[in-house]
C-alpha positions as CSV (number, residue, x, y, z in Angstrom):
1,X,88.6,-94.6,-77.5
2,X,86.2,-95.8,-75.6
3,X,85.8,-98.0,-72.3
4,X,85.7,-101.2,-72.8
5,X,84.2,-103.4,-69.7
6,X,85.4,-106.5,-68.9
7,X,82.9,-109.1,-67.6
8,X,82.6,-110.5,-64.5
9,X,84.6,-108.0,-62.9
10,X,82.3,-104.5,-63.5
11,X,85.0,-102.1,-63.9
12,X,86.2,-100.8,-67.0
13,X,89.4,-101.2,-68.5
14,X,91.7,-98.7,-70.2
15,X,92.3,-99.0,-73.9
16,X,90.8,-102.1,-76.1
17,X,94.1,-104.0,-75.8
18,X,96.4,-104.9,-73.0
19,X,99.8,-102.8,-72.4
20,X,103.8,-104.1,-71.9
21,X,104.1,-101.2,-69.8
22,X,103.0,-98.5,-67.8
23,X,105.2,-95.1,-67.7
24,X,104.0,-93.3,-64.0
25,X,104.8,-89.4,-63.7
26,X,105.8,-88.5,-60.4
27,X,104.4,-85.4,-58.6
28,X,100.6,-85.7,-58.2
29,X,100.6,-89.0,-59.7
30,X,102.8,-91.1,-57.3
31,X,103.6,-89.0,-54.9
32,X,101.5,-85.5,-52.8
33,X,104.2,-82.9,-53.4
34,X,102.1,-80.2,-54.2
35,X,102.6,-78.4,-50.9
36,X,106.5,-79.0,-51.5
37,X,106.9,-77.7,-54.6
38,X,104.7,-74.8,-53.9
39,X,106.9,-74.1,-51.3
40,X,109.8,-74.1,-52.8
41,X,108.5,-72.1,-55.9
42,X,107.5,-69.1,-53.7
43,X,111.0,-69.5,-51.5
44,X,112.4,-69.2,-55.2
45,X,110.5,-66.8,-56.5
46,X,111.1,-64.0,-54.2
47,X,114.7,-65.1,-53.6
48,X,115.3,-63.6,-57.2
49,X,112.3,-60.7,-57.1
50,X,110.0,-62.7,-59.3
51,X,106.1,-62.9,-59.2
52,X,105.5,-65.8,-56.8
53,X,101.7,-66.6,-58.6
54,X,103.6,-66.2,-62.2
55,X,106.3,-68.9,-61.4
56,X,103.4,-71.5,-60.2
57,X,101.6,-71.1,-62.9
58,X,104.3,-71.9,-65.4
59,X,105.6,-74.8,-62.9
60,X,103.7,-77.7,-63.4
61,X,104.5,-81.0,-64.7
62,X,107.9,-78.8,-66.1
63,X,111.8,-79.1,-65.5
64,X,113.2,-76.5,-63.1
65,X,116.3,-75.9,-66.3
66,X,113.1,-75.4,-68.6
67,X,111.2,-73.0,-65.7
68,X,114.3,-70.6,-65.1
69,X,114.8,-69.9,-68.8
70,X,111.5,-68.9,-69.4
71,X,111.3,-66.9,-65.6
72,X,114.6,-65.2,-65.6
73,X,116.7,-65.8,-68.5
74,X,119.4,-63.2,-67.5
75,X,120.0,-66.0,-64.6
76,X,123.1,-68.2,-64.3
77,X,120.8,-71.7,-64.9
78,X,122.9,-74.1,-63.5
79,X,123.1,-71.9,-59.9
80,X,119.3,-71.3,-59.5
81,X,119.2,-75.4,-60.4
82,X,121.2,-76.3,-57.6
83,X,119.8,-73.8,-55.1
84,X,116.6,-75.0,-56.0
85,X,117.0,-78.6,-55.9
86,X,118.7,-78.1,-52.0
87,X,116.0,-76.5,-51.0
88,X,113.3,-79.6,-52.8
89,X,115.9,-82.1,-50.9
90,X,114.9,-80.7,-47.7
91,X,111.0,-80.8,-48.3
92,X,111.3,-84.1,-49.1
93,X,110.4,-85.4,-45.7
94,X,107.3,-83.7,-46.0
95,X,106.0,-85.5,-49.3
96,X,103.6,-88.4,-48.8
97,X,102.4,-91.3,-51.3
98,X,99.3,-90.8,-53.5
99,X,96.6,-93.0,-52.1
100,X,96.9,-96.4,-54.2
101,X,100.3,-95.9,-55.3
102,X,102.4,-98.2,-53.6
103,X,99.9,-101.3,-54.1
104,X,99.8,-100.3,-58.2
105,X,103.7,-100.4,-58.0
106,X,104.0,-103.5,-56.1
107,X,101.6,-105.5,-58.4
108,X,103.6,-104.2,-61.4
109,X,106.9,-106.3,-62.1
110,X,110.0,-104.5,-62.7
111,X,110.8,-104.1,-65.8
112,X,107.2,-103.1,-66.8
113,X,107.4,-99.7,-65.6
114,X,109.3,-96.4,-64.9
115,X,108.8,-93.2,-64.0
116,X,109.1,-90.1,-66.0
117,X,109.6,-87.0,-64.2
118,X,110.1,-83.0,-64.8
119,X,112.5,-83.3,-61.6
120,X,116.1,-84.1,-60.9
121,X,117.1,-87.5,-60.0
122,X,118.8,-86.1,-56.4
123,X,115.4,-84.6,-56.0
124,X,113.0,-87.5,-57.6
125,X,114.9,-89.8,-55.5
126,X,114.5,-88.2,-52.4
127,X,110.7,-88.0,-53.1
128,X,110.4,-92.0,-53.9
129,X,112.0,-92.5,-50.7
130,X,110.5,-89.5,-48.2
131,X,107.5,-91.9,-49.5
132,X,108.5,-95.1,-48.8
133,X,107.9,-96.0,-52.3
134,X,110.2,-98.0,-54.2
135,X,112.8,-96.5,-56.5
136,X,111.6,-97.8,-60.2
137,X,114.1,-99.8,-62.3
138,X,114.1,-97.2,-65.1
139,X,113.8,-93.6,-64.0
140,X,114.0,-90.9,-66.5
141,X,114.3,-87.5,-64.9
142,X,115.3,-84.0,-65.9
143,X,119.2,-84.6,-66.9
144,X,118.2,-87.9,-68.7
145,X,116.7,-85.7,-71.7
146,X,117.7,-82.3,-73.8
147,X,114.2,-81.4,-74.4
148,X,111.7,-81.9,-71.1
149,X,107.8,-82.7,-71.1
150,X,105.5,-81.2,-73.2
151,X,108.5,-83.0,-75.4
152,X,107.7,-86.7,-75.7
153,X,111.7,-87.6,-75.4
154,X,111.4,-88.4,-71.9
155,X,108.7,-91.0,-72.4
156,X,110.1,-91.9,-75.5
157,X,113.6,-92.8,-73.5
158,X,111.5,-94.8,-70.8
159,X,110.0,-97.2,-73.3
160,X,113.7,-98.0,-75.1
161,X,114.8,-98.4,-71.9
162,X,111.7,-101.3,-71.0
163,X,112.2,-102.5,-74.9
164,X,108.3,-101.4,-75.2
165,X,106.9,-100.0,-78.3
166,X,105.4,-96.7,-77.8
167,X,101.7,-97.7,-78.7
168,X,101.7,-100.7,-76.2
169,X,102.7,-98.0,-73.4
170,X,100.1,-96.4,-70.9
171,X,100.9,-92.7,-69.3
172,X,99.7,-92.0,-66.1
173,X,100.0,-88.1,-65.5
174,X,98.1,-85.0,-63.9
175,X,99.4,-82.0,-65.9
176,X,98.7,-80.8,-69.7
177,X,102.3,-80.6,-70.2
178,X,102.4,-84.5,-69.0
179,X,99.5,-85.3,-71.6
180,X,101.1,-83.6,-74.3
181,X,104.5,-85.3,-73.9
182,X,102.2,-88.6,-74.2
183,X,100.5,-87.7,-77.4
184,X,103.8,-86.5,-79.2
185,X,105.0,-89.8,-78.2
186,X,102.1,-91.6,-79.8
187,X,101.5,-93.1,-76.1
188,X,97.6,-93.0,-74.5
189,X,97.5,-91.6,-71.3
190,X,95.4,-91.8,-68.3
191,X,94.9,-88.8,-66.5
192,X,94.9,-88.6,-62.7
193,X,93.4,-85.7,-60.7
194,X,91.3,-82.6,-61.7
195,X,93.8,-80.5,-63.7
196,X,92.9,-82.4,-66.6
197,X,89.3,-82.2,-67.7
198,X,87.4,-82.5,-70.8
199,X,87.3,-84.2,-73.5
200,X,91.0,-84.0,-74.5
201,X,93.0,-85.8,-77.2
202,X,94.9,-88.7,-76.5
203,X,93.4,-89.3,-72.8
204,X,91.7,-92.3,-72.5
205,X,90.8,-92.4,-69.0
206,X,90.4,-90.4,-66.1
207,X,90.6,-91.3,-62.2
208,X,90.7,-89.5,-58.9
209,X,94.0,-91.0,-57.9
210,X,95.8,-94.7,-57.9
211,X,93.2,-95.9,-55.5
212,X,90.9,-96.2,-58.8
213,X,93.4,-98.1,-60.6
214,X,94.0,-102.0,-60.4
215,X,96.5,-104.1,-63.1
216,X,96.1,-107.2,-63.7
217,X,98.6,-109.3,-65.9
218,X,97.7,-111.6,-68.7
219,X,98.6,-113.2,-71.9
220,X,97.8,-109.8,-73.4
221,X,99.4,-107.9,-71.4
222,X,98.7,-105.5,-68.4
223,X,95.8,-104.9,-68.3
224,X,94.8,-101.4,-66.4
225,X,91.3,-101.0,-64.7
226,X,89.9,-98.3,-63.2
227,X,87.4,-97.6,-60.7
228,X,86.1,-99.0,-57.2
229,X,85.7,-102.3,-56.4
230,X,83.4,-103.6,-53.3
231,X,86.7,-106.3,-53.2
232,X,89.2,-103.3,-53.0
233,X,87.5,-100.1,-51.7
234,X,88.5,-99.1,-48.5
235,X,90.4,-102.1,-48.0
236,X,94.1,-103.3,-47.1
237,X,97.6,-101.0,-47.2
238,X,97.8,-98.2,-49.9
């Protein structure tokens, strides 16, 4: 699906049709927690005698529950969970906003979009507000699902929750796993960041970060632009 550009304004929009509502990841999307959760991984990692560089790889855009299973499935789950999420609490602090994230959020009402996330909601929560971001309406985290991302049930459970179809719903990730959740979900998704490149299924758009994005509303819906402005670059609060 291509971009279609909408005139007068020179920036192209996402999909051919407006949306009822856009479902936000977290990490790398809303919020720069890479450091954080690298952190923590490594702290984790040789806490337990694991490969540090293993862990990370198999980490991103994934639930902690989902992680130790497939790490160290001799492990008592809902210990390491805890134990992890303590020490992710405590990093919080240290995790900034994405730029452009908290004007996208602001010009988006509430009950037009949620956040999805591999991570708890103790954890999440202390993210949004270590951020100074506000705490979304509808937030679907790790417990809220049986089966985590590349799964489409958390998605899935965010648009029941907005009373959205699933076609009429943007993603906005940074991790394969993230995309692939999407696509099972029959949901297009806009990627954000460099992890996903190429020409992939089910991505119909690709920014930097949130700084690229603006939404307007309409009678058909939200509709999601990307790129730079000369009315917004540069310019005002992220």
């Amino acid at each position: 699906m291509g971009p279609e550009t909408l005139v007068g304004r020179g920036l192209p929009a996402v999909g051919k049709s407006g949306f009822d509502a856009i479902l936000f990841d977290l990490d790398g999307v809303l919020v720069d927690s890479l450091g954080a959760i690298e952190k923590s991984m490594r702290w984790w990692a040789l806490e337990r005698g694991l490969d540090p560089e293993d862990v990370l790889t198999r980490a991103h855009g994934r639930r902690d529950e989902d992680l130790i299973r497939e790490c160290a499935p001799s492990l008592q789950v809902e210990t390491e969970i805890e134990l992890i999420e303590d020490f992710d609490v405590r990093e919080a602090k240290s995790v900034r906003p994405l730029p452009g994230a908290r004007r996208v959020l602001r010009s988006l009402e509430s009950g037009s979009w949620a956040v999805v996330t591999s991570g708890s909601r103790r954890v999440a929560a202390a993210r949004m507000a270590g951020s100074g971001l506000p705490e979304p309406g509808r937030f679907v985290t790790a417990e809220s699902v049986r089966r985590g991302k590349p799964f489409p049930d958390g998605y899935l459970l965010a648009a029941d929750r907005l009373g959205a179809v699933p076609e009429r719903c943007l993603v906005v990730e940074d991790a394969p796993a993230g995309l692939a959740a999407a696509r099972a979900a029959g949901m297009p998704c806009l990627g954000v960041g460099a992890a996903l490149t190429g020409p992939l299924p089910g991505l119909v758009g690709r920014v930097r970060d949130l700084d690229e994005v603006r939404v307007e509303t309409g009678s058909a819906g939200l509709r999601v632009l990307t790129g730079r402005s000369r009315t917004h670059a540069g310019t005002g609060p992220r």
